[in-house]
C-alpha positions, 0 to 999 in steps of 0.5 A: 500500500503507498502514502496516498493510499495510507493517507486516504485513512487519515481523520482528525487528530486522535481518530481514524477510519479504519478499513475493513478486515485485511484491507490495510494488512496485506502487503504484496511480495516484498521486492529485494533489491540485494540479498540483505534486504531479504533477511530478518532484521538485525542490528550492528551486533547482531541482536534479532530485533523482534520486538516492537513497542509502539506508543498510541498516545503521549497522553495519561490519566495518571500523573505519577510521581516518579515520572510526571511533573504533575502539571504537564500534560501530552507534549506530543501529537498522536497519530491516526490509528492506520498510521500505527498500522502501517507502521507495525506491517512494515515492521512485522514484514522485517522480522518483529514478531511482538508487538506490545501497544503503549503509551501515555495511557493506550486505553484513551485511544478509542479504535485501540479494540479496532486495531487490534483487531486489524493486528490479529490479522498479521503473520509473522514474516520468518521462521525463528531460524530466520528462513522467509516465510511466503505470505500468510505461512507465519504465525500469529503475532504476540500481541500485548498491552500495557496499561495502568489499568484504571480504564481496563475493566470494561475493555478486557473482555472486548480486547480479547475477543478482537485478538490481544494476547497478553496485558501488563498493568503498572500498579506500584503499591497495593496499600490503597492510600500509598497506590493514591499518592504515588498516581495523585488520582485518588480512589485510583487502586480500586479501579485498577484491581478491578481491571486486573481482575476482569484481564484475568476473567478474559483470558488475558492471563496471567496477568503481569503487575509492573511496580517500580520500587522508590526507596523510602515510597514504596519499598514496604510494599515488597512482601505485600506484592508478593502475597498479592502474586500468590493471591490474585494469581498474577506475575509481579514485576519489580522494576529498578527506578531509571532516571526517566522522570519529567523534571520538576519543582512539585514537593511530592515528585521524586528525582533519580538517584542512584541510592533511591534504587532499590535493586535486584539484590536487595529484593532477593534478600528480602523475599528469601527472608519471607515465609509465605505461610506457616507450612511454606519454608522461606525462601525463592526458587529462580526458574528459567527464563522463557527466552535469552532476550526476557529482560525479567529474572524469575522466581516463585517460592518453594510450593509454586504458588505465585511468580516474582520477576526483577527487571533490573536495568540499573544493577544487573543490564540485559542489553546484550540481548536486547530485542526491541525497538520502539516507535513514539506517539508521534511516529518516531524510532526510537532504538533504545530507552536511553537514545539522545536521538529519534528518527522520523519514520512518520516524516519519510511516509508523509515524503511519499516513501514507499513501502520498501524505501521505508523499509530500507529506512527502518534498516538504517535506523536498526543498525544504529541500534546503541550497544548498550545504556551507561546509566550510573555511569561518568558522563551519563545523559538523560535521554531526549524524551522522558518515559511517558513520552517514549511510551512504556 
Protein backbone atom coordinates (compact mmCIF):
# COMPACT_ATOMS: atom_id res chain seq x y z
CA UNK A 1 0.00 0.00 0.00
CA UNK A 2 1.58 3.74 -0.95
CA UNK A 3 1.38 7.03 1.05
CA UNK A 4 -1.62 8.10 -0.78
CA UNK A 5 -3.41 5.31 -0.17
CA UNK A 6 -2.50 5.35 3.54
CA UNK A 7 -3.22 8.98 3.75
CA UNK A 8 -6.88 8.35 2.41
CA UNK A 9 -7.41 6.63 6.15
CA UNK A 10 -6.45 9.68 7.77
CA UNK A 11 -9.13 11.72 10.03
CA UNK A 12 -8.67 14.41 12.54
CA UNK A 13 -6.11 14.20 15.33
CA UNK A 14 -6.98 11.35 17.52
CA UNK A 15 -9.34 9.20 15.06
CA UNK A 16 -9.34 7.11 12.05
CA UNK A 17 -11.34 5.42 9.78
CA UNK A 18 -10.11 2.03 9.56
CA UNK A 19 -10.51 -0.14 6.54
CA UNK A 20 -12.23 -3.46 6.55
CA UNK A 21 -10.89 -6.73 7.73
CA UNK A 22 -7.13 -7.47 5.55
CA UNK A 23 -7.60 -4.36 3.60
CA UNK A 24 -4.57 -2.35 5.27
CA UNK A 25 -2.52 -5.53 6.11
CA UNK A 26 -1.83 -7.23 3.40
CA UNK A 27 1.29 -6.39 1.72
CA UNK A 28 2.33 -7.59 -1.72
CA UNK A 29 5.58 -9.94 -2.16
CA UNK A 30 8.29 -7.72 -0.86
CA UNK A 31 10.67 -6.94 -3.83
CA UNK A 32 14.56 -7.09 -2.92
CA UNK A 33 16.88 -5.23 -4.48
CA UNK A 34 20.08 -7.07 -2.64
CA UNK A 35 20.05 -10.31 -0.71
CA UNK A 36 20.36 -8.42 2.77
CA UNK A 37 17.11 -6.78 2.40
CA UNK A 38 15.56 -10.14 2.38
CA UNK A 39 16.91 -11.37 5.91
CA UNK A 40 15.37 -10.62 9.20
CA UNK A 41 16.01 -7.53 10.71
CA UNK A 42 19.25 -7.36 12.78
CA UNK A 43 21.07 -4.64 14.47
CA UNK A 44 25.08 -3.87 14.07
CA UNK A 45 25.72 -6.51 16.82
CA UNK A 46 23.96 -8.93 15.59
CA UNK A 47 20.71 -8.91 18.08
CA UNK A 48 17.48 -10.09 16.19
CA UNK A 49 15.05 -7.26 16.72
CA UNK A 50 11.75 -8.82 17.06
CA UNK A 51 10.05 -6.90 19.50
CA UNK A 52 8.17 -3.87 18.88
CA UNK A 53 6.94 -1.34 21.32
CA UNK A 54 4.71 1.21 19.79
CA UNK A 55 3.02 4.04 21.67
CA UNK A 56 -0.60 5.48 20.72
CA UNK A 57 -0.64 8.49 22.64
CA UNK A 58 1.58 10.59 24.58
CA UNK A 59 -1.44 11.07 26.95
CA UNK A 60 -2.03 9.74 30.58
CA UNK A 61 -4.97 9.86 33.14
CA UNK A 62 -2.05 9.05 35.68
CA UNK A 63 0.36 11.63 36.87
CA UNK A 64 2.92 9.52 38.95
CA UNK A 65 5.36 10.97 40.93
CA UNK A 66 8.20 9.03 39.54
CA UNK A 67 7.55 10.21 36.23
CA UNK A 68 5.19 13.28 35.64
CA UNK A 69 5.80 16.65 36.81
CA UNK A 70 2.11 16.70 38.00
CA UNK A 71 1.48 19.71 35.72
CA UNK A 72 2.31 18.98 32.45
CA UNK A 73 0.02 17.11 30.26
CA UNK A 74 0.93 15.42 26.33
CA UNK A 75 3.91 17.03 24.67
CA UNK A 76 3.41 15.29 21.56
CA UNK A 77 0.85 14.57 19.00
CA UNK A 78 -0.65 11.42 18.44
CA UNK A 79 -1.49 9.62 15.00
CA UNK A 80 -4.31 8.38 13.16
CA UNK A 81 -4.83 4.57 14.37
CA UNK A 82 -3.89 3.49 10.31
CA UNK A 83 -0.90 5.44 10.65
CA UNK A 84 0.26 2.99 13.62
CA UNK A 85 -0.81 0.25 11.39
CA UNK A 86 1.19 0.74 8.60
CA UNK A 87 3.93 1.28 10.69
CA UNK A 88 3.56 -2.17 12.83
CA UNK A 89 3.32 -4.09 9.00
CA UNK A 90 6.39 -2.75 7.60
CA UNK A 91 7.79 -3.95 10.84
CA UNK A 92 6.04 -7.15 11.05
CA UNK A 93 7.46 -7.90 7.21
CA UNK A 94 11.09 -7.48 8.63
CA UNK A 95 11.10 -9.78 11.11
CA UNK A 96 9.30 -8.29 14.88
CA UNK A 97 7.49 -10.74 15.93
CA UNK A 98 5.73 -8.81 19.19
CA UNK A 99 4.43 -6.20 19.16
CA UNK A 100 3.36 -4.57 22.60
CA UNK A 101 0.70 -1.05 22.48
CA UNK A 102 1.79 1.80 24.95
CA UNK A 103 1.53 4.79 25.60
CA UNK A 104 0.66 7.75 27.93
CA UNK A 105 -2.30 5.68 28.68
CA UNK A 106 -3.36 3.32 25.40
CA UNK A 107 -6.89 2.69 26.76
CA UNK A 108 -7.60 6.57 25.98
CA UNK A 109 -7.26 5.94 22.33
CA UNK A 110 -10.56 4.90 21.02
CA UNK A 111 -10.25 2.31 17.68
CA UNK A 112 -7.47 0.72 20.15
CA UNK A 113 -10.13 -2.68 20.00
CA UNK A 114 -10.26 -1.94 16.38
CA UNK A 115 -6.89 -2.09 15.89
CA UNK A 116 -6.11 -4.98 17.43
CA UNK A 117 -8.36 -6.38 15.75
CA UNK A 118 -6.57 -5.34 12.19
CA UNK A 119 -3.27 -6.63 14.28
CA UNK A 120 -4.61 -10.27 14.85
CA UNK A 121 -4.82 -10.41 11.08
CA UNK A 122 -0.74 -10.33 10.59
CA UNK A 123 1.66 -13.23 10.50
CA UNK A 124 4.95 -13.38 11.17
CA UNK A 125 7.49 -12.90 8.12
CA UNK A 126 10.25 -15.52 9.43
CA UNK A 127 10.93 -18.80 10.76
CA UNK A 128 12.82 -18.48 14.48
CA UNK A 129 15.67 -19.54 12.14
CA UNK A 130 15.37 -16.87 10.11
CA UNK A 131 14.03 -18.53 6.77
CA UNK A 132 11.46 -16.14 4.88
CA UNK A 133 8.25 -17.25 5.14
CA UNK A 134 5.55 -16.97 1.97
CA UNK A 135 2.87 -14.64 2.74
CA UNK A 136 0.26 -15.98 5.31
CA UNK A 137 2.63 -19.17 6.38
CA UNK A 138 3.79 -17.22 9.70
CA UNK A 139 2.20 -17.33 12.97
CA UNK A 140 0.07 -15.06 14.87
CA UNK A 141 1.75 -12.14 16.31
CA UNK A 142 2.02 -11.81 20.04
CA UNK A 143 0.13 -9.09 20.66
CA UNK A 144 0.48 -7.30 24.30
CA UNK A 145 -0.71 -4.09 26.18
CA UNK A 146 0.44 -2.13 28.96
CA UNK A 147 -1.75 -0.12 30.69
CA UNK A 148 -2.38 1.48 34.29
CA UNK A 149 -5.43 -0.40 34.41
CA UNK A 150 -7.77 2.39 35.52
CA UNK A 151 -9.91 2.00 32.09
CA UNK A 152 -9.14 -1.84 31.73
CA UNK A 153 -12.48 -3.39 33.41
CA UNK A 154 -14.87 -2.59 30.83
CA UNK A 155 -12.46 -3.11 27.78
CA UNK A 156 -10.82 -6.75 28.62
CA UNK A 157 -13.07 -8.93 27.66
CA UNK A 158 -13.70 -6.62 24.09
CA UNK A 159 -9.64 -6.56 23.55
CA UNK A 160 -9.62 -10.03 23.85
CA UNK A 161 -12.10 -11.19 21.64
CA UNK A 162 -10.78 -8.70 18.72
CA UNK A 163 -7.36 -10.80 19.37
CA UNK A 164 -5.00 -9.30 22.29
CA UNK A 165 -2.85 -11.78 23.83
CA UNK A 166 -1.48 -10.64 26.95
CA UNK A 167 -1.93 -7.29 29.32
CA UNK A 168 0.68 -5.62 31.91
CA UNK A 169 -0.67 -3.41 34.32
CA UNK A 170 1.55 -0.88 36.24
CA UNK A 171 0.32 -0.90 39.64
CA UNK A 172 3.27 0.26 42.24
CA UNK A 173 1.54 -0.27 45.57
CA UNK A 174 -1.08 -2.31 46.70
CA UNK A 175 -1.63 -0.23 50.07
CA UNK A 176 -4.66 1.75 48.61
CA UNK A 177 -3.54 5.12 50.19
CA UNK A 178 0.10 4.94 49.44
CA UNK A 179 -1.34 3.43 45.38
CA UNK A 180 -3.05 7.26 45.51
CA UNK A 181 -0.19 9.09 46.45
CA UNK A 182 2.06 7.65 44.11
CA UNK A 183 -0.91 8.11 40.94
CA UNK A 184 -2.12 11.71 42.89
CA UNK A 185 -5.66 10.34 41.31
CA UNK A 186 -7.45 9.47 44.47
CA UNK A 187 -9.61 6.11 44.78
CA UNK A 188 -7.46 5.03 41.60
CA UNK A 189 -6.48 1.49 43.26
CA UNK A 190 -9.61 0.20 43.27
CA UNK A 191 -10.47 0.76 39.80
CA UNK A 192 -7.17 -0.87 38.98
CA UNK A 193 -7.51 -4.01 40.76
CA UNK A 194 -10.87 -4.37 39.25
CA UNK A 195 -9.23 -4.25 35.78
CA UNK A 196 -6.53 -6.66 36.75
CA UNK A 197 -9.37 -8.99 37.94
CA UNK A 198 -11.58 -8.67 34.91
CA UNK A 199 -8.00 -9.07 32.07
CA UNK A 200 -7.97 -12.40 34.45
CA UNK A 201 -11.75 -13.38 33.67
CA UNK A 202 -10.93 -12.88 29.98
CA UNK A 203 -8.19 -14.60 29.27
CA UNK A 204 -5.60 -12.50 29.28
CA UNK A 205 -3.66 -14.07 31.95
CA UNK A 206 -1.75 -14.40 33.94
CA UNK A 207 -1.60 -11.05 34.01
CA UNK A 208 1.71 -9.19 34.80
CA UNK A 209 1.77 -6.32 37.53
CA UNK A 210 4.57 -3.94 36.89
CA UNK A 211 5.62 -1.79 40.26
CA UNK A 212 8.71 0.27 40.17
CA UNK A 213 10.07 0.41 43.55
CA UNK A 214 11.44 4.07 45.11
CA UNK A 215 13.17 3.50 48.11
CA UNK A 216 11.70 5.28 51.49
CA UNK A 217 7.98 5.41 48.95
CA UNK A 218 7.14 2.28 48.25
CA UNK A 219 9.92 -0.10 49.13
CA UNK A 220 7.46 -1.66 52.19
CA UNK A 221 5.08 -2.95 49.73
CA UNK A 222 7.91 -5.51 48.53
CA UNK A 223 6.17 -8.77 50.72
CA UNK A 224 2.65 -7.45 50.49
CA UNK A 225 3.07 -7.85 46.30
CA UNK A 226 4.49 -10.97 46.88
CA UNK A 227 1.38 -12.45 48.71
CA UNK A 228 -0.68 -10.47 46.06
CA UNK A 229 1.11 -12.70 43.49
CA UNK A 230 0.15 -15.86 45.34
CA UNK A 231 -3.43 -14.28 45.85
CA UNK A 232 -4.63 -12.76 42.66
CA UNK A 233 -2.78 -15.29 40.63
CA UNK A 234 -0.78 -12.73 38.86
CA UNK A 235 3.27 -12.37 37.73
CA UNK A 236 4.50 -9.43 39.93
CA UNK A 237 7.45 -7.46 38.32
CA UNK A 238 9.58 -5.11 40.18
CA UNK A 239 11.17 -2.95 38.11
CA UNK A 240 14.63 -0.84 39.07
CA UNK A 241 13.75 3.05 39.11
CA UNK A 242 15.53 4.60 35.93
CA UNK A 243 16.05 8.01 35.56
CA UNK A 244 13.38 8.82 33.06
CA UNK A 245 11.01 11.20 35.17
CA UNK A 246 9.94 14.79 33.91
CA UNK A 247 11.68 17.36 35.70
CA UNK A 248 10.17 19.13 38.36
CA UNK A 249 9.74 21.53 41.38
CA UNK A 250 6.32 19.76 42.88
CA UNK A 251 7.41 18.83 46.54
CA UNK A 252 5.83 15.15 46.44
CA UNK A 253 7.96 14.42 42.83
CA UNK A 254 10.62 12.25 43.16
CA UNK A 255 14.07 12.82 41.34
CA UNK A 256 16.63 9.75 40.06
CA UNK A 257 19.26 8.95 42.38
CA UNK A 258 21.28 6.21 42.50
CA UNK A 259 20.65 5.38 46.29
CA UNK A 260 16.66 5.84 45.75
CA UNK A 261 17.36 2.32 43.77
CA UNK A 262 16.06 -0.27 45.36
CA UNK A 263 17.97 -3.22 43.50
CA UNK A 264 17.70 -6.88 42.47
CA UNK A 265 19.73 -7.99 45.16
CA UNK A 266 18.10 -6.20 47.91
CA UNK A 267 14.81 -7.68 46.66
CA UNK A 268 16.34 -11.08 46.51
CA UNK A 269 17.16 -10.71 50.40
CA UNK A 270 14.22 -9.69 51.30
CA UNK A 271 11.92 -12.15 49.81
CA UNK A 272 14.21 -15.06 50.83
CA UNK A 273 13.74 -13.96 54.25
CA UNK A 274 9.97 -14.15 53.79
CA UNK A 275 7.57 -17.08 54.67
CA UNK A 276 4.75 -17.19 52.51
CA UNK A 277 2.56 -19.38 55.07
CA UNK A 278 3.40 -21.29 58.34
CA UNK A 279 3.73 -24.88 56.03
CA UNK A 280 5.66 -22.73 53.34
CA UNK A 281 9.74 -22.51 54.16
CA UNK A 282 11.15 -19.44 53.36
CA UNK A 283 12.63 -18.85 50.58
CA UNK A 284 12.75 -18.24 46.40
CA UNK A 285 13.35 -20.79 43.93
CA UNK A 286 14.51 -18.88 40.37
CA UNK A 287 13.04 -20.53 37.31
CA UNK A 288 14.19 -20.29 33.87
CA UNK A 289 14.00 -17.85 31.62
CA UNK A 290 11.08 -18.23 28.71
CA UNK A 291 13.78 -16.53 26.08
CA UNK A 292 17.54 -15.26 26.31
CA UNK A 293 16.11 -11.60 25.44
CA UNK A 294 13.39 -12.00 28.59
CA UNK A 295 14.57 -8.70 30.47
CA UNK A 296 12.86 -10.37 33.96
CA UNK A 297 14.68 -12.91 36.47
CA UNK A 298 12.38 -15.23 37.69
CA UNK A 299 11.19 -16.59 40.66
CA UNK A 300 8.21 -18.49 42.52
CA UNK A 301 8.59 -19.94 46.14
CA UNK A 302 9.38 -23.15 47.40
CA UNK A 303 5.48 -24.76 46.97
CA UNK A 304 4.99 -22.97 43.36
CA UNK A 305 2.33 -20.60 44.07
CA UNK A 306 2.72 -17.41 42.82
CA UNK A 307 5.92 -15.74 40.11
CA UNK A 308 8.16 -12.66 41.10
CA UNK A 309 10.15 -11.48 38.13
CA UNK A 310 13.02 -8.37 38.79
CA UNK A 311 13.86 -6.05 35.84
CA UNK A 312 16.99 -4.53 36.87
CA UNK A 313 18.42 -2.34 34.09
CA UNK A 314 20.23 -0.39 36.77
CA UNK A 315 22.04 -3.16 38.87
CA UNK A 316 22.08 -6.25 36.52
CA UNK A 317 21.65 -4.62 32.23
CA UNK A 318 20.44 -7.17 29.84
CA UNK A 319 21.43 -5.16 26.80
CA UNK A 320 23.48 -7.73 25.19
CA UNK A 321 20.11 -9.45 24.45
CA UNK A 322 18.43 -6.69 23.67
CA UNK A 323 15.43 -7.24 21.04
CA UNK A 324 13.37 -4.25 20.96
CA UNK A 325 12.75 -1.06 19.15
CA UNK A 326 10.26 1.45 19.91
CA UNK A 327 8.04 3.76 17.81
CA UNK A 328 6.73 7.20 19.82
CA UNK A 329 3.06 8.58 19.59
CA UNK A 330 4.32 10.94 17.05
CA UNK A 331 5.56 8.21 14.65
CA UNK A 332 9.43 8.42 15.98
CA UNK A 333 12.03 5.30 16.06
CA UNK A 334 13.35 5.19 18.77
CA UNK A 335 16.32 2.26 19.47
CA UNK A 336 16.90 2.43 22.51
CA UNK A 337 15.07 3.87 26.22
CA UNK A 338 18.14 5.82 26.52
CA UNK A 339 19.00 7.23 22.55
CA UNK A 340 19.74 11.17 22.71
CA UNK A 341 18.01 11.00 19.21
CA UNK A 342 14.95 9.73 17.17
CA UNK A 343 14.25 9.02 13.74
CA UNK A 344 11.29 10.37 11.94
CA UNK A 345 9.50 7.40 10.04
CA UNK A 346 6.29 9.30 10.14
CA UNK A 347 8.02 12.30 8.17
CA UNK A 348 9.50 9.51 5.23
CA UNK A 349 5.51 8.49 4.98
CA UNK A 350 4.34 11.84 4.60
CA UNK A 351 7.55 12.29 1.72
CA UNK A 352 5.78 9.58 -0.15
CA UNK A 353 8.03 6.77 0.96
CA UNK A 354 7.20 3.65 -0.26
CA UNK A 355 6.77 0.51 1.50
CA UNK A 356 10.40 -0.69 0.52
CA UNK A 357 12.13 2.76 0.66
CA UNK A 358 10.61 2.67 4.27
CA UNK A 359 11.66 -0.27 4.88
CA UNK A 360 15.21 0.34 3.78
CA UNK A 361 14.99 3.37 6.41
CA UNK A 362 13.75 1.20 9.15
CA UNK A 363 17.15 -0.91 8.49
CA UNK A 364 19.20 2.12 8.55
CA UNK A 365 17.90 3.46 11.65
CA UNK A 366 18.21 -0.52 13.20
CA UNK A 367 21.97 -0.51 12.58
CA UNK A 368 22.11 2.42 14.59
CA UNK A 369 20.93 0.42 17.47
CA UNK A 370 23.20 1.54 20.78
CA UNK A 371 25.31 -1.15 22.13
CA UNK A 372 24.23 -0.85 25.45
CA UNK A 373 22.92 2.48 28.11
CA UNK A 374 25.55 3.95 30.75
CA UNK A 375 23.31 4.68 33.40
CA UNK A 376 25.44 5.10 36.72
CA UNK A 377 28.00 5.72 34.58
CA UNK A 378 30.52 9.16 34.33
CA UNK A 379 29.22 11.38 31.73
CA UNK A 380 25.52 9.82 31.66
CA UNK A 381 22.86 11.87 29.97
CA UNK A 382 19.49 11.51 30.41
CA UNK A 383 17.83 11.00 27.22
CA UNK A 384 15.95 13.34 24.93
CA UNK A 385 12.10 12.20 25.99
CA UNK A 386 11.07 11.05 29.42
CA UNK A 387 9.40 7.54 29.91
CA UNK A 388 5.90 8.64 29.16
CA UNK A 389 6.95 10.20 26.03
CA UNK A 390 8.62 7.31 24.84
CA UNK A 391 5.94 5.10 25.72
CA UNK A 392 6.24 2.13 28.15
Amino acid sequence: MNATAVLSFRTDRGASALPGPGALLEPSAPEFDSPSEALRLRDSFGRAITDLRISVTDRCNYKCVYCRTGNEGAQFTELPIADYLRMVRLFVSLGIEKVRLTGGEPLLRNGLVEMVAQLSQLRTAYDPDGTRLASGEGRPLDIALTTNGHLLEPLAAPLKAAGLSRVTVSMDAVDPEIFARITRVPRSFERVLAGVRAAQAAGLGPVKVNCVLLRGFNDNQIEAFAEFSRREGVIVRFIEWMPLEEPSAAPDARTWKPETVITLDEIVTRLNRWRPSCSTPAGLVELPANAASETARRFTFSDGVGEIGIIAPVSHPFCGHCSRIRVTSDGSIRTCLFSQSDHDLYAEMLRGGTDQELASYIRRVVMRKEARHHIGEPGFEKPSRNMVHIGG
